[in-house]
C-alpha positions in Angstrom: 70.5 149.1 128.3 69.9 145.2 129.2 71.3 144.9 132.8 73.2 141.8 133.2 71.9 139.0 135.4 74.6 137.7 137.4 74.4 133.4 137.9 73.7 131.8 141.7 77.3 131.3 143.7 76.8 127.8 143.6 76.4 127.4 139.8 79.1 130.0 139.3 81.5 127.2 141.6 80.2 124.6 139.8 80.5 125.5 135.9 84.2 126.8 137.1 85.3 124.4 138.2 84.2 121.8 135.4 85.7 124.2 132.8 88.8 123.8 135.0 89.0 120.3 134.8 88.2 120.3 131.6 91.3 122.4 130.5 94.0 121.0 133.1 92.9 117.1 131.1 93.5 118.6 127.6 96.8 119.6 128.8 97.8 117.1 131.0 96.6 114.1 128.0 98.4 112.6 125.4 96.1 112.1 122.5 95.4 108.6 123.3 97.3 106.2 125.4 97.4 102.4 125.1 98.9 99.3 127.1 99.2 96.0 125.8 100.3 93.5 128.3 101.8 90.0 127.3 102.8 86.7 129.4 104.0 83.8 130.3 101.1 81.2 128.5 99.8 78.8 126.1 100.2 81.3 123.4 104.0 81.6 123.7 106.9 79.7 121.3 110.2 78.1 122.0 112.9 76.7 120.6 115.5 74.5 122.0 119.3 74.1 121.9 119.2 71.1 124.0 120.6 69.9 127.2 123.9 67.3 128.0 123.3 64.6 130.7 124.3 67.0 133.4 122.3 70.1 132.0 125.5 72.4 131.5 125.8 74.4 128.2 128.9 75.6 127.1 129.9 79.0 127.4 131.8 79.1 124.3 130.8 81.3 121.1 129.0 78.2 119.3 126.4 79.1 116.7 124.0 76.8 118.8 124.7 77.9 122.7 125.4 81.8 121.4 121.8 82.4 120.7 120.8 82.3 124.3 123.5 85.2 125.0 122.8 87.2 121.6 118.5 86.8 121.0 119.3 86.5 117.5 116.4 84.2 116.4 117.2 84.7 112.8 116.7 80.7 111.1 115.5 79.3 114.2 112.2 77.2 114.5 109.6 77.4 117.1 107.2 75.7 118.4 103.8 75.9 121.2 105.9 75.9 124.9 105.6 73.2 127.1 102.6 74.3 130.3 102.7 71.1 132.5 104.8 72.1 135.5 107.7 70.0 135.7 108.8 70.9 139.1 110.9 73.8 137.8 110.9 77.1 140.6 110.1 79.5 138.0 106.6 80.5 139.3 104.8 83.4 137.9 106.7 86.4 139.3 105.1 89.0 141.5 102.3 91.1 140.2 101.3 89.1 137.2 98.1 89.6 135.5 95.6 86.6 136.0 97.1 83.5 133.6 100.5 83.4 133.9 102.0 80.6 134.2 105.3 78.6 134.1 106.3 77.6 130.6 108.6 75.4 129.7 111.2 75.3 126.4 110.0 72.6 124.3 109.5 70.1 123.2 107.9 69.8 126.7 109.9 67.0 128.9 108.5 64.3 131.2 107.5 65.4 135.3 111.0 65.6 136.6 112.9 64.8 133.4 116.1 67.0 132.6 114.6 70.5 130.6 116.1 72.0 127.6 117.9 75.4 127.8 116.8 77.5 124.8 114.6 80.1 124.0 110.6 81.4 125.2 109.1 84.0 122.7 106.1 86.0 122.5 104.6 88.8 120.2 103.0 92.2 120.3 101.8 94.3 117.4 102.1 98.6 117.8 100.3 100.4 115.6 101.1 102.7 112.9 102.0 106.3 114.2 102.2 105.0 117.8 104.7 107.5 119.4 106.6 107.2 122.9 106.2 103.4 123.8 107.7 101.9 126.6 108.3 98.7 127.9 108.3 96.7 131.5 108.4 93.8 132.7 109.5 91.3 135.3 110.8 87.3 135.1 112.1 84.3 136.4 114.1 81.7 134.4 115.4 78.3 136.0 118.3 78.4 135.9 119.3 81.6 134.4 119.0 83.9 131.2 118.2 87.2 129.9 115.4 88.9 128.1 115.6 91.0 124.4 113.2 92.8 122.4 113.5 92.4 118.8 117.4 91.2 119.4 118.0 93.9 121.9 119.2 92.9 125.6 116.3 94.7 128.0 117.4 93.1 131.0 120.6 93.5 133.6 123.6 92.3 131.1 125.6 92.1 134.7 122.5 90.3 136.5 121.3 87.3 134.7 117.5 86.5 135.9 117.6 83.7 138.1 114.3 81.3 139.4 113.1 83.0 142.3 114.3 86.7 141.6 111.9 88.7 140.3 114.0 90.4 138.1 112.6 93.6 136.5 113.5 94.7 132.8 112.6 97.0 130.4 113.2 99.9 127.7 112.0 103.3 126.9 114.5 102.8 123.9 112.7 104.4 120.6 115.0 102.3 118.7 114.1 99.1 119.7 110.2 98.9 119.1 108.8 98.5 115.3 105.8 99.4 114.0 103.6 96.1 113.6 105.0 92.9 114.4 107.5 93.1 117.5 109.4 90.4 119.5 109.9 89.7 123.1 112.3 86.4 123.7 113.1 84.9 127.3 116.8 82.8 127.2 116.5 80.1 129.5 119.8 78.6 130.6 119.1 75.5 132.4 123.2 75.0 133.4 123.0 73.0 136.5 120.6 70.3 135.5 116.7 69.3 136.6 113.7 70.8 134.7 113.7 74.8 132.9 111.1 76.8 133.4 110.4 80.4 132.0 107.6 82.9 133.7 106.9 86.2 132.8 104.9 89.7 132.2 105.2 93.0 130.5 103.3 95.9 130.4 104.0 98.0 127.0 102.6 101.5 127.0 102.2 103.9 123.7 100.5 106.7 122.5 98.8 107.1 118.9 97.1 109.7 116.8 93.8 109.4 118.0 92.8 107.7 115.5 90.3 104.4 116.3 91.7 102.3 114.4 94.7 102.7 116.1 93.7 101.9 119.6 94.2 98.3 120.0 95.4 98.7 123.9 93.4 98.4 126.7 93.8 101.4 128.6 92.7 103.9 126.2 92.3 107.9 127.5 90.0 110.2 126.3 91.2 112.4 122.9 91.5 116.2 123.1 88.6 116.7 120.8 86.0 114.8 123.4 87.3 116.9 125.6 87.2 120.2 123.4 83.7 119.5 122.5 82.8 118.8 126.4 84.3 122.4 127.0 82.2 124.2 124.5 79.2 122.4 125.7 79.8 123.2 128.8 80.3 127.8 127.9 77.1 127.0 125.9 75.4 125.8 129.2 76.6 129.0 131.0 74.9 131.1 128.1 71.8 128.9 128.5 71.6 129.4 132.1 72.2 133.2 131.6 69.5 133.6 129.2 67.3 131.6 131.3 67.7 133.9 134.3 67.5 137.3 132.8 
């Protein structure tokens, strides 16, 4: 009878506790997990519903002013934003990703003119099959306004965000994301007069299939079947190792 050879301590410790690893990440992993982050920048569209000498809008239900309290874009037209600061205190809110800057609703006014109240947009695209996506995000808006994804309100209905708040907002909301082209529009309410400004970042955070073609994000994770070959290369290390020793 072959007698068995019995591996070092340390190699014993070491193939263990890989193996270990190896099976707590296959549980503990989606299949793949993506983020796509937007902001406030050049990219962005608006459109505006203009501004009266003193800057006010009216509150009213009028098919021009109710768009900034509804995010229904439907037959609206927009344009590139406005990015020369105006003087507006809507700077890039706290933790933004390099780039952001204020934007402002166009057509973009003169340095210190009276801004437009209206509407900043921006787009993201989620791939088919994508599963569990999230969205958040934080603002400011001078004076005032709210934020919706594809016509949905994502931000305090109670708390409008204001210039200098920081306001965070967001939605784990299955209902509200599409697969491909999805919407994210800023309402900028400039009601007391001076220059609008809109800045702003979101983080939006899906899983997939696996499937490469599929991961258009930038965080993807490793899939379970790099991880199940990994595991079977590292039993057929333990059998080289054995035959090596005996």
């Amino acid at each position: 009878m072959e007698s068995q050879v019995k591996l070092p301590p340390f190699v014993r410790f070491v193939v263990h506790s890989l193996m270990a690893v190896v099976l707590l990440a296959m549980v503990a992993l989606p299949l793949s997990a993506d983020t796509i982050t937007v902001k406030s920048d050049a990219s962005n569209t608006g459109t505006s519903v203009g501004a009266d000498p003193y800057g006010h809008v009216s509150l009213s239900n009028s098919a021009t002013d109710s768009v900034l309290f509804s995010g229904n874009i439907s037959g609206l037209t927009f344009t590139p934003v406005g990015t020369v600061s105006t003087g507006s205190w809507a700077a890039a809110p706290f933790g933004a990703p390099i780039g952001t800057i204020q934007v402002q609703v166009p057509p973009q006014p003169g340095l210190g003119a009276l801004g437009n109240s209206g509407l900043v947009e921006t787009t993201f695209v989620l791939p088919t099959g994508y599963s569990g996506a999230s969205l958040s995000g934080v603002a400011n808006v001078d004076d005032w306004g709210y934020v919706f994804l594809n016509g949905n309100l994502i931000s305090d209905p109670n708390n409008p965000i204001l210039s200098t708040s920081n306001s965070s907002f967001g939605t784990s909301d299955a209902a509200y994301f599409l697969t491909g082209l999805n919407t994210l529009v800023i309402s900028d309410i400039n009601e007391y007069g001076g220059p609008s400004g809109v800045a702003f970042y979101a983080n939006i955070n899906y899983s997939t299939s696996g499937n490469p073609d599929n991961n258009h994000g930038s965080n993807a994770t490793p899939e379970p079947s790099s991880m199940i070959m990994l595991a079977t290369g590292l039993v057929g290390l333990v059998g080289a190792i054995r035959r090596k020793l005996a």
